[in-house]
N, C-alpha and C positions, 0 to 999 in steps of 0.2 A: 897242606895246612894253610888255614887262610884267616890273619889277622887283619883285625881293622884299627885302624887311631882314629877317634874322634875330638877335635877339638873344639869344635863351634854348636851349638847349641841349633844342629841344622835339621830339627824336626820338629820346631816352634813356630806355630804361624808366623810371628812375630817376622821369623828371619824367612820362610822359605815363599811369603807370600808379596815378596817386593817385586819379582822380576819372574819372566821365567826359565830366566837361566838357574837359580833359586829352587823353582816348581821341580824343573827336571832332575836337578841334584839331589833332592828328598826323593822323590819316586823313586829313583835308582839305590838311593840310600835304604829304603822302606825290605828294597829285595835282600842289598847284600847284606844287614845286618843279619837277616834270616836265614842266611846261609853262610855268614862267619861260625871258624871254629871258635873265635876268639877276640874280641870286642875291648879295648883300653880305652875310658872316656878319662875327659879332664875335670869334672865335676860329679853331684849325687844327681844334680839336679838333669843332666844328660842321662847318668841311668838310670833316672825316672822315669823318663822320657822314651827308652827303648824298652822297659820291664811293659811298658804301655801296649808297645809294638807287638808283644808276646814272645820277646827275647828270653831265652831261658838265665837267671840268676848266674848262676855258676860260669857263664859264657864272659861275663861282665867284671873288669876291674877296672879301680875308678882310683885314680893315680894325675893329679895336677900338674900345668907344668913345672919344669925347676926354673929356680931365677935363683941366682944368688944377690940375695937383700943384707948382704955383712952392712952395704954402709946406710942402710933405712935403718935398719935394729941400733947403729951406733948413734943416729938422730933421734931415737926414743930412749935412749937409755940416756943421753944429754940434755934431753929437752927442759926448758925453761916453759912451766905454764903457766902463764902473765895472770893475776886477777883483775878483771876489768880492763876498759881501754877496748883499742879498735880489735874487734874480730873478723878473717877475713876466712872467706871462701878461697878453696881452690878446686882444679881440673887439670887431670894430664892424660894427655891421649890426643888420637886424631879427630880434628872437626869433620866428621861423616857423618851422613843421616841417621844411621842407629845408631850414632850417639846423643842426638837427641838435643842435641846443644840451646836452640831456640827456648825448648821447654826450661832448662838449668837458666836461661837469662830474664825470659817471662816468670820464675820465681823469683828469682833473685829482685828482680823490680818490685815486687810487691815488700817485700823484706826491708826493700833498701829505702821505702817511705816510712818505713814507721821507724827504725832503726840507721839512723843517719852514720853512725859510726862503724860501716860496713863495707868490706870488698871485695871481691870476685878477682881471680886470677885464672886466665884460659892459659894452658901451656901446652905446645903441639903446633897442628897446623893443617890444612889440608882443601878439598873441597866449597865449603862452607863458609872458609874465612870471609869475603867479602860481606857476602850476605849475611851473617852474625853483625859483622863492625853495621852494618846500615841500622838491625836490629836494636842494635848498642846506641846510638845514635840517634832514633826514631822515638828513645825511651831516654833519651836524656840523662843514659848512664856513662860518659865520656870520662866523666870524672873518677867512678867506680870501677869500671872494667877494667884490667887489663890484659892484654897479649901479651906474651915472652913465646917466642923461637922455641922451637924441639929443641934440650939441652938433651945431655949426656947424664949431668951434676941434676936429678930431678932429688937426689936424696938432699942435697942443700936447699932448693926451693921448700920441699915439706916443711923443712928447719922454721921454715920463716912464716909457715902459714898455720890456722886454727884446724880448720875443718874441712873436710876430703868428701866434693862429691861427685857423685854418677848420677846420670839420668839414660841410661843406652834403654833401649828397646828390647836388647837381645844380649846377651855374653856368655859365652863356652864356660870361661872359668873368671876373668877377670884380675888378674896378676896386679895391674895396680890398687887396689882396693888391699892386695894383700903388703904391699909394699905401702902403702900409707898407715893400715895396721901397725906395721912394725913401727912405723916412726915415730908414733903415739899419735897419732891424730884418727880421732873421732869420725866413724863416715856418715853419709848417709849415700843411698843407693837405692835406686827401684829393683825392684823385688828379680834378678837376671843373677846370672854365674853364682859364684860363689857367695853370695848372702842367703846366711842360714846356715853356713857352714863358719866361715872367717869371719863372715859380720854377721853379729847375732843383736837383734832389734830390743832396744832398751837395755843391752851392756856394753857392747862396742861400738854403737850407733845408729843407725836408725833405717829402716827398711821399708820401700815404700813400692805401692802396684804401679808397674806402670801405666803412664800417663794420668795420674792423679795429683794433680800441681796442686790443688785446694791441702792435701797431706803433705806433697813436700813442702809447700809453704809451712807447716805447721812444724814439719820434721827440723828447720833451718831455725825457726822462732825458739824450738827447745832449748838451745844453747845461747841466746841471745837473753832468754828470759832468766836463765841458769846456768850464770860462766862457769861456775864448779863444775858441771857436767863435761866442759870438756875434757879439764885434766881426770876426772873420775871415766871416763868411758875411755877416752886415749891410755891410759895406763891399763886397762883391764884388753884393750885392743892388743897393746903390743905384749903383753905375756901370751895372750892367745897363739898372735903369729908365732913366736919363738915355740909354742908349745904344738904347733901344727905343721911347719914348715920341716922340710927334713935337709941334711946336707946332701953335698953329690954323692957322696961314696955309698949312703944308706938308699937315694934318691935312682941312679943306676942300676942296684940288687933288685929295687922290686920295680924297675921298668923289664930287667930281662927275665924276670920273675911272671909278668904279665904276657912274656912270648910262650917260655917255653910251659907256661899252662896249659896250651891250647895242642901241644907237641904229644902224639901218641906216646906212649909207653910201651 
């Protein structure tokens, strides 16, 4: 019997045309799926992607990873949301290329001249950093950006911030988009992983193609032009999470649930 785990969204130009170590990994991917008994992806949007491939339905279950988010759900059930006053951006994850970071700071600058009482917060770290701070810098956002360190504590950061966003390229499933859900904050996101599922466009935040900065500029402006929308979208976010998320114990059953599918009889 021959299962697969998929986690990354690795039959998307997007991801498999950057390298060709990338190239080779999809080709090789493109066979074994066709010859798993048995396929677990982390998103719909992964087995859309292989129903494409001529992957048989029944081969397929689509099972997210687990995170245990007790202490984001306890940041949305406590949150305070301010009317008016400064509203800021945030970001957590690695500064990588498909993350896209450059594009999330080129909007952000456009936002941050019309709307002076705005701010941006990158948290993580990686690759990139220099060349972002030059970017930050080159655009006379010194004042507005900032960097914080990879914490552990990212459920106390949310606490303190408006709005949660993405700009990646590419994402399997996207765990923190579900993890800011919970905390009650409002996302936005280009159209990758889990959006359309956790984040759904015009009730938990805002969903954008990627590489379309002219839309996420307009997607950022939503909530600037209409502070009620945060707390209105942030509260309908984190009922979702809670209503979407599963614990370990339920979380477990249908991981070995998705083995022994695939297990003759």
């Amino acid at each position: 019997t021959h299962h697969i785990q998929i986690h990354g969204d690795v039959f998307n130009p997007r991801s498999y045309q950057v390298s060709l170590l990338q190239r080779v990994r999809a080709t090789y991917g493109h066979l074994a799926v066709r010859r798993a008994d048995g396929i677990r992806v982390v998103s719909s949007r992964i087995k859309r992607s292989l129903l494409s491939l001529g992957v048989s339905e029944e081969k397929i279950t689509v099972l997210p990873i687990f995170s245990d988010i007790t202490a984001f759900k306890a940041v949305g059930v406590c949150r305070n949301y301010a009317v008016g006053g400064r509203v800021s951006f945030l970001y957590v994850g690695r500064f990588a290329p498909e993350k896209n970071l450059p594009f999330l700071i080129d909007a952000f600058a456009q936002v941050a001249v019309r709307y002076p009482n705005t701010s941006l917060t990158l948290v993580g770290g990686g690759s990139l950093q220099k060349v972002l701070e030059k970017q930050i810098t080159a655009l006379g956002l010194q004042s507005r950006v900032t960097f914080i360190p990879w914490t552990e504590n990212v459920a106390a950061i949310m606490a303190t911030h408006d709005i949660f966003c993405l700009t990646s390229n590419h994402e399997g499933w996207g765990m923190v988009l579900v993890e800011a859900a919970a905390a009650g904050m409002p996302v936005i996101t280009t159209d990758v992983g889990c959006a359309g599922e956790c984040v759904r466009s015009g009730e938990t935040g805002q969903v954008v193609l990627v590489g379309d900065r002219d839309h996420y500029v307009q997607a950022m402006e939503v909530y600037l032009k209409n502070h009620s929308l945060v707390a209105t979208e942030g509260v309908r976010g984190h009922k979702l999470a809670l209503e979407t998320t599963l614990d370990e114990a339920a979380y477990i059953t249908q991981l070995v649930e998705s083995y022994a599918s695939c297990v003759p009889r």
